[in-house]
Steps between C-alpha positions, in 0.01 A plus 500: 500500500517877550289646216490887620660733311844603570401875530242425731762425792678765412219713562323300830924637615492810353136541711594332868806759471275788439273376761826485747638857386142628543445293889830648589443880374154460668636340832779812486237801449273372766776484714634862467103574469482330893819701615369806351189474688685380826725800491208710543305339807743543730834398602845690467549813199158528349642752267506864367321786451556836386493575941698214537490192632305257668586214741306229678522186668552632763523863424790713657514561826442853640705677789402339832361196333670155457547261240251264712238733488470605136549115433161342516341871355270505202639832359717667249794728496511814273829651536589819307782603273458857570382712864279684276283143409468474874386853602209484212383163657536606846278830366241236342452367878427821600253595297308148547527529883437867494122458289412159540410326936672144557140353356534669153842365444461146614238493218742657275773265546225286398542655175820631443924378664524779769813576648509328884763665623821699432840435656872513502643178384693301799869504277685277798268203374560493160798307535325238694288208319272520339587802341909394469381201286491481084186400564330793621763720248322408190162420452404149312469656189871560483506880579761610769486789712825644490428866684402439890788252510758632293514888622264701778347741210194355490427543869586814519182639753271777404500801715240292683761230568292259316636312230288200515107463427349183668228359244185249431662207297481606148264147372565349195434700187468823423171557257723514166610145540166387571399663203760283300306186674160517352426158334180458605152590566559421889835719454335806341200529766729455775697755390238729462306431866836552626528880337193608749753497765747796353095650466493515819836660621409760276213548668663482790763768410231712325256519826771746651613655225801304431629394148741259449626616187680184347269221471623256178524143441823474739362630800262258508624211742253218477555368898300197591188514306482897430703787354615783683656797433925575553763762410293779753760781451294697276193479763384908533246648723306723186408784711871568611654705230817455610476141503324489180781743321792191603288229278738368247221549249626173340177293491510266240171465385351827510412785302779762524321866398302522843807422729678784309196714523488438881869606501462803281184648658511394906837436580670794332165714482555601197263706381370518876179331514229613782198253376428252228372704258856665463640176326566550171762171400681591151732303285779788492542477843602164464714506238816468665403275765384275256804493287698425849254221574453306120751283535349316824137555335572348182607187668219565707229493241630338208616164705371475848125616460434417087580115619226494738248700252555228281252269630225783386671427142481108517186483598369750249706287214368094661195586705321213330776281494540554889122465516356858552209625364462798265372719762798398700755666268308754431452642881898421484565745189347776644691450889852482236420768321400718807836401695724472193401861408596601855822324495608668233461849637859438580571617159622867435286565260237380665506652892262811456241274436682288815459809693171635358356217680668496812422892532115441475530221764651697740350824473205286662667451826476781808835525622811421341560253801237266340716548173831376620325171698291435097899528319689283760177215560550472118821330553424214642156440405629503095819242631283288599234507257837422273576216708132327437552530179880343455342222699229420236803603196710252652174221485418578148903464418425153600198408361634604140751185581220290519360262239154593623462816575143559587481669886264277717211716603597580832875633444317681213244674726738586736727652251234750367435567892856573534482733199264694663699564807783582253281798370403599835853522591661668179251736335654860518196737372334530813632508899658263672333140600396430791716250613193342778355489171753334325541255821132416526455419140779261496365316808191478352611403133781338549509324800121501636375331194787276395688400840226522779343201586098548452319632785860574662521873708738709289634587851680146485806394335430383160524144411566423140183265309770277301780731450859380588731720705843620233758244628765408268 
């Protein structure tokens, strides 16, 4: 005889449905998770960008080339939806070619998606397969391309003729979405060895006096088992005014009040400045520049920065319960409170003492030249500091998930290391850092003590102790 309770079928039902529902919505999600990721290794319409779009697998097929030989090609194809897109990419060449010998760049592209090539798309192919094909239309992920093939517009050809950039493959995530991945200890370190890389194309840029001017969380591509730096439009050579003047001065981590003051003071030359000791940055000046701008800096500095500061605030609130020491938090306080205070200065009420500061720095400096190269190094240098720390954020958003939530010791230590490139990289109240300095402390921090093997030459790739490479 049955002697369970009659609810207790009901319920063992009620629970293999639930567990079906769930199995399916799972199965579903990783499935759109696996097309997703698909869509953006290669193969047909990878997608859009604010350029374009971008094809692969195999790429289009440039004039004088057939479809056989782009077929078996490892690259990309960035096509633009306006000849002006092209002409500022085809200037970006030019200014790499024109500063840096064949050497320099191959060790850039180490660090960063250079453009190969520029071309005219071959049209009479397009109607040919692949490129005829649904398939190569829309990408997995559902999206369809419905320009190239559905009017000329989009190839219209720069006054170059190009209308086609030939490109690195683009890898599989760009930095944000890794972000989003951090479960783990494994996940976290990876993610930060992997950071030394966009390092190093600043350093790169920065040893010829080139800024790249938008470095964020998207234009990080992690490719194979590094990140490297995209979206090179806004690359400038810093000692070119006239290049410098057509920045977009849309960076989206950075400071505003010295980009303005470099536009007031050196591009306009107003007053006109012979030497340092002329600068005299005040608030009215500013006034209506920063009334045009506060829209873009209050979503600037009230969502995209604050959410990366807030791992200064977390740990100040659960150092103990994360597992650092008093002294820890304390050394933390006073970094927040120096860069916090700095932030700020974005505040009207608060940019003569912004400017105060900035004045005394720069009246140090012999030549205004030495200026201009301190304002635009800032850039970058602070973006990336902001990038180290939305990397540990993004770990500490995780941890607080956690039942236990004590940091082992060596994601711990390596956090307060990171910290300390953080400062290096944000602090405002005195010149610019040295990004070799920046570099070498990271190698040594970072990865010398927690990814080189012992008694390994740092002149060697690094091979990771017991950390896992990110694969999902």
């Amino acid at each position: 005889m049955n002697t369970r309770p009659i609810h207790s079928t009901k319920s063992n039902k009620t629970s293999k449905r639930n567990k079906r529902n769930k199995t399916k919505k799972t199965n579903k999600t990783n499935k759109r998770n696996r097309l997703l990721r698909s869509s953006k290794n290669g193969g047909e319409f990878l997608g859009k960008g604010t350029f374009g779009d971008v094809y692969g697998g195999p790429r289009l097929p440039c004039v004088g080339e057939t479809v056989e030989q782009v077929r078996g090609l490892n690259e990309a194809s960035k096509i633009f939806k306006d000849a002006k897109y092209a002409e500022e990419e085809f200037d970006v060449v030019e200014r790499i070619n024109a500063k840096f010998s064949p050497e320099e760049i191959a060790e850039l592209n180490e660090c960063a998606i250079l453009p190969k090539q520029l071309c005219t798309v071959n049209r009479r192919l397009l109607s040919r397969e692949p490129y005829s094909t649904e398939e190569w239309k829309k990408n997995k992920a559902g999206e369809y391309n419905d320009k190239i093939f559905n009017g000329s517009r989009q190839l219209t050809e720069s006054a170059a003729g190009y209308n086609q950039m030939v490109i690195q493959p683009l890898g599989q995530d760009n930095l944000k979405d890794v972000f989003g991945k951090i479960q783990s200890d494994e996940n976290f370190m990876d993610c930060a060895a992997r950071l030394f890389n966009i390092a190093k194309g600043i350093q790169l840029l920065q040893k010829k006096q080139f800024i790249h001017g938008d470095i964020k969380d998207a234009n990080c591509i992690l490719t194979g088992d590094r990140f490297k730096l995209i979206d090179m439009t806004d690359v400038r050579f810093i000692p070119d005014t006239e290049d410098v003047k057509s920045m977009p001065y849309a960076m989206m981590y950075y400071i505003w009040p010295l980009i303005s003051a470099y536009t007031v003071f050196f591009d306009k030359q107003f007053p006109r400045l012979t030497d340092p000791s002329q600068i005299n940055m005040d608030s009215r000046l500013f006034s209506d520049l920063y009334a045009n701008q506060r829209g873009y800096n209050e979503l600037m500095y009230r969502v995209y920065v604050p959410q990366s500061f807030g791992s200064y605030e977390d740990i100040l609130l659960n150092g103990p319960l994360y597992g650092f020491s008093a002294e820890d938090v304390r050394k933390l306080m006073r970094q927040k409170e120096v860069l916090w205070d700095e932030k700020m200065g974005i505040e009207e009420n608060l940019l003569d003492d912004t400017f105060d500061k900035f004045n005394a720095i720069f009246q140090k400096f012999e030549s205004l030249e030495e200026v201009k190269l301190d304002i635009f190094k800032r850039i970058d240098v602070y973006s990336f500091g902001i990038l180290v720390l939305s990397c540990i954020h993004n770990y500490l958003l995780w941890k607080k998930r956690q039942v236990n939530k004590k940091i082992a010791k060596r994601p711990r230590n390596m956090i307060l290391k990171l910290f300390d490139i953080v400062y290096m990289c944000c602090k405002q109240n005195e010149t610019v850092a040295n990004i070799d300095d920046i570099v070498n402390q990271y190698m040594r921090e970072i990865i010398g003590r927690y990814y080189w093997n012992s008694g390994e030459e740092e002149s060697t790739r690094p091979r990771r102790r017991s950390v896992k490479s990110h694969k999902r």
